[in-house]
C-alpha positions as CSV (number, residue, x, y, z in Angstrom):
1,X,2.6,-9.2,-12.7
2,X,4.3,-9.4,-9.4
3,X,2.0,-9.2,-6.1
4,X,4.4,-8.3,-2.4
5,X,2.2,-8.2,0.5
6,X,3.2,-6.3,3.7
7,X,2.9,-4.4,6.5
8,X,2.9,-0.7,7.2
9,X,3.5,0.7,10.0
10,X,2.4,4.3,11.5
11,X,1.6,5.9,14.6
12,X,2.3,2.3,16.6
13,X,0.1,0.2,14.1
14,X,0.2,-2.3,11.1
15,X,-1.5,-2.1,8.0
16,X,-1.7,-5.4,5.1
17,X,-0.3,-3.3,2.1
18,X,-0.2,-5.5,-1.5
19,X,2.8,-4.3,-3.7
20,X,2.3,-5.0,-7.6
21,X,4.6,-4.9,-10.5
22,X,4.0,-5.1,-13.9
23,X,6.8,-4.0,-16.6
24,X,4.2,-4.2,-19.0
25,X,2.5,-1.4,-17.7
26,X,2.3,1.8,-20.0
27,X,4.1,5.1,-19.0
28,X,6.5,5.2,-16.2
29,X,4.3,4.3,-13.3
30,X,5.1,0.3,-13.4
31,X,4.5,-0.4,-9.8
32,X,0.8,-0.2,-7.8
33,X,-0.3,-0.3,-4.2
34,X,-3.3,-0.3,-2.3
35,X,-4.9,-1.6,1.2
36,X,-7.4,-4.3,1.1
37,X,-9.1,-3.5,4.1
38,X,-9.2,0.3,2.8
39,X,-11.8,0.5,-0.3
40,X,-9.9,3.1,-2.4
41,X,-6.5,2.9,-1.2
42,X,-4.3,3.1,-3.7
43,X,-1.4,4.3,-5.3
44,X,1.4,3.6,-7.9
45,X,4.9,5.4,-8.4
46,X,7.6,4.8,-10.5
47,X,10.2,2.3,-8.0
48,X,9.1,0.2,-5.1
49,X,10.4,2.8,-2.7
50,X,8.3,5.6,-4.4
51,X,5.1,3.1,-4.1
52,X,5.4,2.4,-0.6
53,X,6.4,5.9,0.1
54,X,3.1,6.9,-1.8
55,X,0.9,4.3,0.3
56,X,2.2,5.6,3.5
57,X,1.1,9.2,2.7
58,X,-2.5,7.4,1.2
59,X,-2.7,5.9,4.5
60,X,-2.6,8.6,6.3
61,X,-5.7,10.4,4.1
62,X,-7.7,7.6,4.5
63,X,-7.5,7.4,8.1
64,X,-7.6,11.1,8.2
65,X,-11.1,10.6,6.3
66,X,-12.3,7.2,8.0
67,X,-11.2,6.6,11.6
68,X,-11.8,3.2,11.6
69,X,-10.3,0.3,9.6
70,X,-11.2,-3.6,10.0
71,X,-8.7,-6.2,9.2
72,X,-10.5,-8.7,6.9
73,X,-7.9,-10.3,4.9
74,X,-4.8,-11.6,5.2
75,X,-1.3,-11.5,3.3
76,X,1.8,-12.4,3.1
77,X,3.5,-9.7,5.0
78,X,7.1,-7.1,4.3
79,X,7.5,-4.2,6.9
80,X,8.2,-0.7,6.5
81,X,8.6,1.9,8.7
82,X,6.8,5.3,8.6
């Protein structure tokens, strides 16, 4: 399995976003995201685009749910615009 960390960015702030990849992966959905300092953050999608396409909308319900995030961890770090 493949791990990409990153950045996403939104509304003039950045977000740690880990990228996974796993061809071993049943059904078509071989690629995973999620936001370690958002519990429950996640997403997968068929192509890397899809998945961070997919986190950036899952980003955008959680913060729509829970106003304030922490940052806790740290990754290494891509950047995609939103």
């Amino acid at each position: 399995m493949k791990k990409a960390a990153g950045r996403v960015f939104g509304n003039g702030k950045a977000y740690s976003v880990v990228v996974e990849y796993d061809p071993r992966e049943p059904g078509p959905n071989k690629y995973a995201a999620f936001v370690p300092d958002m519990p429950g953050c996640q997403t997968d999608g068929r192509s890397r685009k899809e998945v961070i396409d997919n986190i950036k909308d899952a980003i955008k319900l959680y913060l729509s749910a829970e106003p304030v995030v922490r940052n806790r961890r740290r990754a290494e770090r891509l950047t995609v615009r939103v």
